[in-house]
N, C-alpha and C positions, 0 to 999 in steps of 0.2 A: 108743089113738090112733084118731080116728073120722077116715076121709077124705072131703073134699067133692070130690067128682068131678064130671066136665064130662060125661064121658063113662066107658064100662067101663075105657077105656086110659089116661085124661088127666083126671091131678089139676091142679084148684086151691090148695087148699088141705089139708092134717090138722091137726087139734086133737088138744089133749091135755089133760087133766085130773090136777092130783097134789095128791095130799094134803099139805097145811103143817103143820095143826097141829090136833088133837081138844081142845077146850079142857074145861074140868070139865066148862060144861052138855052135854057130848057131843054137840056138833052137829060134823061136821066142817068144816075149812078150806078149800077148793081152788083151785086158779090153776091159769086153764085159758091157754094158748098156743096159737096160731096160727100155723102156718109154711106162707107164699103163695111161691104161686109169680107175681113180681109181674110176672115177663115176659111172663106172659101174658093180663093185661089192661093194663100200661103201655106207651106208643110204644115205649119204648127201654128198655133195659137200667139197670137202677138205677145204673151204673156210669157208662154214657152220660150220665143225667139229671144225677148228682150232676156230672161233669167240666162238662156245657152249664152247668150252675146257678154254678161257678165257685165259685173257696178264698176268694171273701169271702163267700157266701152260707151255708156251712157253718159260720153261727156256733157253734150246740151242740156240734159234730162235733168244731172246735178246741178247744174247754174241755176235752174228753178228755184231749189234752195234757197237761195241767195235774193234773189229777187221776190218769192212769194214771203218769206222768212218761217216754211213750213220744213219738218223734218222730213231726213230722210225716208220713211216708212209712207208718210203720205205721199213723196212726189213718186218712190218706185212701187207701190203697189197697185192692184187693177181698180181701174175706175169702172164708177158703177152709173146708170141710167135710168128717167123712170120714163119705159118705152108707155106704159099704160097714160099716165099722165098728159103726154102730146097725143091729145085728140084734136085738136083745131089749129088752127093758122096764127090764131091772137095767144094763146099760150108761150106760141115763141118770143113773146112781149116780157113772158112770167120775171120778175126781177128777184126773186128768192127761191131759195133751193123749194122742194115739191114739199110736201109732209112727207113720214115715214111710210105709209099704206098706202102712195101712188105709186110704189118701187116694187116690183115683182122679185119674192124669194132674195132677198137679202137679209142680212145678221142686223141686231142691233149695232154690231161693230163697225159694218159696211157703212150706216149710215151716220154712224158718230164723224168717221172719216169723211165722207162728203160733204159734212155737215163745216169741217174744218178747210176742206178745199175750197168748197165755194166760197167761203167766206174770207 
């Protein structure tokens, strides 16, 4: 993970790069991800923006619906992370959601919900 820093103490953004696929002619594959921290270059909070922007504008965000067969309440409300949990490089392997007490400061309810999205 490479981080784009503002400053020594205050990230933007980390990138990451992972290997997909070494095809025969041996050149490798890679997909690289960006995880922003978008509070700190948007007015508001993506949470704020998505509620101002209103449930008709979020046309893409409804088709989830459809596709995951999750109600509306799990696909429009804020997803949660467990930043404590990603200490290492092989956790990004992790195939199931964390436990309850790798997630910093969330509700039982937060994690019933993630529990229903990952899945």
């Amino acid at each position: 993970m490479i981080p784009i820093a503002q400053n020594t103490e205050k990230f933007m953004a980390m990138s990451a790069s992972y290997l997909v696929e070494r095809p025969h002619d041996d050149k490798p594959v890679y997909v690289t991800v960006q995880f922003r921290d978008s509070y700190q270059i948007l007015s508001e909070s993506l949470a704020v923006l998505v509620k101002n922007a209103g449930y008709d504008a979020i046309i893409q965000t409804k088709k989830m619906r459809t596709i995951y067969g999750v109600s509306d309440a799990t696909i429009c409300s804020k997803g949660i992370f467990p930043y404590m949990f990603f200490d290492s490089f092989e956790k990004l392997h992790h195939s199931v959601l964390p436990e309850y007490n790798e997630f910093e400061k969330i509700s039982p309810e937060d994690y019933e919900r993630a529990q229903i999205s990952w899945n």
